[in-house]
N, C-alpha and C positions, 0 to 999 in steps of 0.2 A: 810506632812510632811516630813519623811525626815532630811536628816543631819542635824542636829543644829536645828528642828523647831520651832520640835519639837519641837532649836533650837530656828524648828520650834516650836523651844518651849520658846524661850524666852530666852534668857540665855544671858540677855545684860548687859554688862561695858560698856556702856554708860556714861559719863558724863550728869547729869542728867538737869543741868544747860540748856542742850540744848533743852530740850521741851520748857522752857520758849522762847526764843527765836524763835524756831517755831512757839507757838501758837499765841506769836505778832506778828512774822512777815507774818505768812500766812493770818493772819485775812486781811489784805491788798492785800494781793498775789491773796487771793479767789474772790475778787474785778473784777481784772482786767483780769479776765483768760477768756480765751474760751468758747461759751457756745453751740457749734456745736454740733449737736446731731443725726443728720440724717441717721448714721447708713449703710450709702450704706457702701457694701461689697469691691469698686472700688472707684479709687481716683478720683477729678473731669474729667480728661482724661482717663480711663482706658487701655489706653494703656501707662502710665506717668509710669518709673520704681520706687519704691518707694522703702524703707527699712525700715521695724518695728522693733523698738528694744521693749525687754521684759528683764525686771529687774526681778531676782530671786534671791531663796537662797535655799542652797541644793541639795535634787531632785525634780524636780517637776516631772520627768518623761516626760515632751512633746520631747525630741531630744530622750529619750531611746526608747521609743514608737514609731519614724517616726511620727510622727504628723507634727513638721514644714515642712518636706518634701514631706507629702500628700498637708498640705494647699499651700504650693507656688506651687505643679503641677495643683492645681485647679485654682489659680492665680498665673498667670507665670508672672505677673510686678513685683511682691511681693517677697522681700528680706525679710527672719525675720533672726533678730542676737540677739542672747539670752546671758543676761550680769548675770551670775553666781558668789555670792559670794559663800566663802563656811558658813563662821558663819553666823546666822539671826542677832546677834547682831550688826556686823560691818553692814551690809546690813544697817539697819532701822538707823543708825546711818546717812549713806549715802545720805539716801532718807532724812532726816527729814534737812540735810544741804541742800539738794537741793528746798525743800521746802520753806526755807526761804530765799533762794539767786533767787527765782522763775524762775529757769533754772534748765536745767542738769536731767533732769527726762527722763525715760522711756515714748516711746510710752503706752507702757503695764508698770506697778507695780504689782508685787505680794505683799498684807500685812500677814501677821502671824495671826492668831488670837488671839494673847496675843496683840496686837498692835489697832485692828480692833475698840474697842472702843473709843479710841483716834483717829482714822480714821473718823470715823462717828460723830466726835462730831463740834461743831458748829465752833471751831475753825479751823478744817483740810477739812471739806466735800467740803466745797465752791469750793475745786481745783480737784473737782477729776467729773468726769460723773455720771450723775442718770443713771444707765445699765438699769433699769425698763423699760425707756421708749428706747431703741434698739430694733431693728427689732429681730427678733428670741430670745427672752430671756422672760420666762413664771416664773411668782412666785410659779405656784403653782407644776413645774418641781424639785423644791428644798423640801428637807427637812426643815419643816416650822423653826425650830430653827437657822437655818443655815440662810436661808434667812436674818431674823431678825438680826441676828448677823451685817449683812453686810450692814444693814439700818437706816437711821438715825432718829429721833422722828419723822422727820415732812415727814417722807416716803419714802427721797431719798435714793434708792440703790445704795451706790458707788462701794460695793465688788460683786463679783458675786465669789460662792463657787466652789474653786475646789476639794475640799476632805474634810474628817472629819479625826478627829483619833480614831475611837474606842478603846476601849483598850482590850486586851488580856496578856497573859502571854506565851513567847518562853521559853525554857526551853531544857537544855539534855539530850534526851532520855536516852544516853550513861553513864552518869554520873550522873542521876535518879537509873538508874539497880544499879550501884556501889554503891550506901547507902543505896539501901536496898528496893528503893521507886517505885510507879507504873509505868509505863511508856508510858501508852495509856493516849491520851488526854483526852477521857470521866472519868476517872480515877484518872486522875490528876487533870481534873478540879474538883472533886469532895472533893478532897485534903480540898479545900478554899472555897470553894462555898458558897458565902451573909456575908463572913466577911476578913478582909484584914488583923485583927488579926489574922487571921488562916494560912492565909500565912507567916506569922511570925514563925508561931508554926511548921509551915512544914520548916520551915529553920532549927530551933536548931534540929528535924529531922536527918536534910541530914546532917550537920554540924558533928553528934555525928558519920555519919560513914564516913564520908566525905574523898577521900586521903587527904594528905600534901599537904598544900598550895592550895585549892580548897577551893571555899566558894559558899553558896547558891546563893548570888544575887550581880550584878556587884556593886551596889552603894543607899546605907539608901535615899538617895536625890529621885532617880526613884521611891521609896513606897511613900514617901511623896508627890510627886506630883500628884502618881495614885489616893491617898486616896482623895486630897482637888478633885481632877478632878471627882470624879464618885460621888462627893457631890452636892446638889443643893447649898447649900449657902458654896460660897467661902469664899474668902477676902474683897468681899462688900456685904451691903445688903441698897435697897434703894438708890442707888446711892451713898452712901457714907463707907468710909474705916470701915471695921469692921471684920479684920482678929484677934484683941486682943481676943474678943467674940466668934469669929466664931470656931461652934464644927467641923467643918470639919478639920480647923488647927490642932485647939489640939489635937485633936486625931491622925493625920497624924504625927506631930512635937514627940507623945508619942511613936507610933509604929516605926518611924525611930528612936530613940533611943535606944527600947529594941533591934532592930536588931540590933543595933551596937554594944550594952553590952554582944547580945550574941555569937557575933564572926560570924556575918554569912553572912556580909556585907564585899565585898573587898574594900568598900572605894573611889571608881574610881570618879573623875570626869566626868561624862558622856559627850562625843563627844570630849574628850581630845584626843593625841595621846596614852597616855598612857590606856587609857579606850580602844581606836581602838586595840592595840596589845592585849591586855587581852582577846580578840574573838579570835584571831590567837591561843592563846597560854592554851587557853578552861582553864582558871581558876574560871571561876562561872559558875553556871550552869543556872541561871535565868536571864531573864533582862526583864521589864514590857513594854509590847510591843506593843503600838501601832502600827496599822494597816505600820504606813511611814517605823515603826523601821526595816519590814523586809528587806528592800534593804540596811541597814547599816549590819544586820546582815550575809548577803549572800558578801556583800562587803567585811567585816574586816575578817571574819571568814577562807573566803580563800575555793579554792576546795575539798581541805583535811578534809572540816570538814562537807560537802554538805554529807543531810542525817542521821547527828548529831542532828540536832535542830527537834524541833517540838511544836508544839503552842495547847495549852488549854486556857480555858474562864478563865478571869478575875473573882475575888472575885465579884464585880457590875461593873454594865455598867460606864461607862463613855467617856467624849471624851479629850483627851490630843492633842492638836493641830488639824491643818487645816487650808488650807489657804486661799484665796481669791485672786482676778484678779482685776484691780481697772485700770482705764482710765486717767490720769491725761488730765483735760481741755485745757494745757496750752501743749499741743501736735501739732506737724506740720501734723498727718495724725491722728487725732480725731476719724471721722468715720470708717477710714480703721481698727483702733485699732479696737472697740467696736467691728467690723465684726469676728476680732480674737477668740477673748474671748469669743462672742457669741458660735462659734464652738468647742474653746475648753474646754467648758464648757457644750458641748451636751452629752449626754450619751453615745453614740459610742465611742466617742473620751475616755471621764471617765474611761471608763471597757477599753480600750487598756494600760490604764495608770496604773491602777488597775494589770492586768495581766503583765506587765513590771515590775513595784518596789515595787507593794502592797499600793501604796496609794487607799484608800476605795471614791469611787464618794461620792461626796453630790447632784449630780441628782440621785434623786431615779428611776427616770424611769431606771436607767440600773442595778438597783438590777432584773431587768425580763430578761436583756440578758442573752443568754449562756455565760457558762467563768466568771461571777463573782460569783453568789451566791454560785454557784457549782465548785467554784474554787479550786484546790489541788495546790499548791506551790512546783512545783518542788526539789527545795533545801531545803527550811524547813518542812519537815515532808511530804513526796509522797502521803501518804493517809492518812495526817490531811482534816480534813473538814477545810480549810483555808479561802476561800470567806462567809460559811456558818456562823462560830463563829463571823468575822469582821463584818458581813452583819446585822448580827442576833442583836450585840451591839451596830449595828450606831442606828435601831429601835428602842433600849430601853432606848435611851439618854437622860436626862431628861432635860429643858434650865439654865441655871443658868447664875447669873448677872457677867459681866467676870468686869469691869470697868474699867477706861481709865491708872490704875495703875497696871493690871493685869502682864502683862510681865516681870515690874520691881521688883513687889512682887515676884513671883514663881524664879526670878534668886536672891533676897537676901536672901530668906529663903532654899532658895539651898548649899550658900553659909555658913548659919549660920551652916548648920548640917555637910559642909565637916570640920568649924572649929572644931567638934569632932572627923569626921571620920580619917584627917589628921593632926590637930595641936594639939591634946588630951584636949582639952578643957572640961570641964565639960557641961553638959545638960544646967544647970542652967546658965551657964557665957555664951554659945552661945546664948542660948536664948535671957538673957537680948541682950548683941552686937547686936543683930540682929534688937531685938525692940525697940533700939536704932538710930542705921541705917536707918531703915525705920522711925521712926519719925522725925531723920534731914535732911532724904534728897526727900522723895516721901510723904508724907505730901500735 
């Protein structure tokens, strides 16, 4: 994940009108598409110059790593030019237009995994490659959850993983000392340890010694997401919508409110501008941090504050974003793509990616190389266990049903709590708006 995926998390205005439209119009699209599968590495002349484009959002990490510039020295015909949004929402907006005009795709597609059920479902898979059957791509190389994610009932693999997010907590050394509070990550993680409520409790904490104008946590929306995320039942259960029921909500929707009542949330939209300078300008001292968040945090924060942060375990594991690689069929270099994404989606490649922005592999084989489990993060915390706490979370993940309404949930109920945090709305009026919203429009 990553900017936005987190963003890559889902954070889509979307006009919602338009999945209708996709899902009739690909049901046709998946008809007619490509069904090349052959997986060589080289185009039918390999010596033919060809150009792979790869659709993203964020970072994924492969240009900060040198990755596309290892793979085109291994294949010198091979152009890759990488099509970077920055928000996931406009992204997947993009791709779901192009889906139904059945043009305009990426050789490669990255999808989100707030998106990935809608990916794999009978109306989207048709257009995209079974990776399973690629030369170089082993199921049992993945984290079995991860895999699954990216498959559809009847087996087909069209995602192949490239990260997970486990989640952890960054946090201010600096501005820990100043309220009073511990400042070693074994320490801190001990703070909150098997409740999310307690992380609450260490906010009116810091809050009560807190300077002016500094608050424990950038934004009530980041606890809410952590809480439904480290829960097995989301927003569906059995394939069908069941966020009104679900205790993971209510308790997430309950805890982002006392932190907002007790002053200890700055309110931020998270991946705003406004959110980005709030790291510049060190006015919270928390942000729940997925494994992607650290290259937001080394980005916004700026040099002046390298050294500042440092990272403790989450209250529970969970996993907040991660994304996938997907082949669309209806590609003019099919095989040449899947040969990509084979690669970088190898372990090697993973842990360079890993050690570059802090995206956590979901090939577990490269939790054994050097450099990740054992990883320290330079800029966040020099002698945090950095690879160990991410590494140690992605194992304890437990799978949970995400549904093909996942993405558009986690951004309205995002929205329902900034109407507290920013238009003072009460608990009870956000709430209803919210389950309102979602029953007229993602229904």
């Amino acid at each position: 994940m990553r900017t936005s995926r987190a963003t890559r998390t889902t954070r889509s205005r979307r006009a919602v009108v338009l999945v209708t439209t996709v899902l009739s119009a690909t049901a046709l699209l998946a008809t007619g598409c490509s069904s090349s599968g052959s997986g060589s590495s080289e185009a039918a002349d390999p010596n033919e110059k060809i150009t792979l484009t790869v659709g993203d959002f964020g970072t994924f990490g492969f240009k900060e790593a040198g990755l596309f510039d290892a793979y085109t020295a291994l294949h010198p015909n091979i152009t890759i030019k990488e099509n970077t949004t920055t928000q996931e929402a406009d992204y997947w907006t993009a791709v779901q237009t192009h889906l139904a005009a059945g043009s305009g795709l990426d050789d490669v597609q990255a999808l989100e995994v707030g998106r990935i059920a809608l990916a794999t479902s009978d109306a989207l898979s048709g257009s995209f490659q079974d990776l399973s059957k690629a030369p170089g791509i082993k199921k049992d190389d993945y984290l079995p959850w991860k895999w699954q994610q990216g498959t559809t009932a009847g087996g087909k693999t069209i995602g192949l993983g490239t990260d997970v997010g486990p989640m952890a907590v960054c946090y201010r050394q600096d501005l820990f000392q100043a309220a009073g509070l511990p400042s070693d990550p074994a320490a801190v993680s001990a703070l909150w340890a098997g409740d999310w409520a307690k992380y609450v409790e260490v906010g009116k904490q810091f809050q009560a010694k807190a300077a002016k104008g500094t608050f424990f946590m950038d934004s009530a929306t980041g606890l809410f997401n952590a809480t439904v995320s480290s829960s097995t039942e989301q927003y569906y259960k059995n394939g069908k919508l069941n966020y009104k029921d679900s205790a993971s909500v209510k308790t997430a929707w309950d805890l982002a409110m006392k932190a907002d009542a007790a002053g200890t949330s700055q309110g931020l939209k998270e991946f705003d501008p406004t959110w980005q300078t709030a790291f510049t300008q060190s006015t919270f001292a928390t942000t729940i941090c997925p494994s992607w968040q650290q290259a937001n945090i080394e980005k916004y924060s700026g040099p002046a504050n390298a050294g500042k942060w440092n990272v403790a375990q989450a209250p529970a594991a969970g996993n907040w974003g991660g994304s996938f690689l997907a082949v669309p069929s209806s590609g003019k270099h099919v095989a040449a793509a899947q040969d990509l994404v084979a690669w970088l989606s190898a372990p090697e490649q993973q842990a360079k990616v890993f050690q570059k922005v802090g995206n956590i592999p979901s090939n577990q084989n490269a939790y054994a190389l050097p450099g990740v489990t054992d990883f320290k993060n330079p800029y966040i915390g020099p002698n945090a266990p950095t690879g160990q706490i991410f590494s140690t979370a992605a194992k304890a993940i437990k799978p949970a049903e995400t549904g093909v309404k996942a993405g558009d949930l986690q951004t309205a109920f995002s929205n329902g709590i900034l109407l507290v945090e920013q238009n003072g709305k009460s608990a009870g009026d956000a709430w209803n708006e919210t389950v309102k919203q979602i029953d007229s429009t993602i229904q």
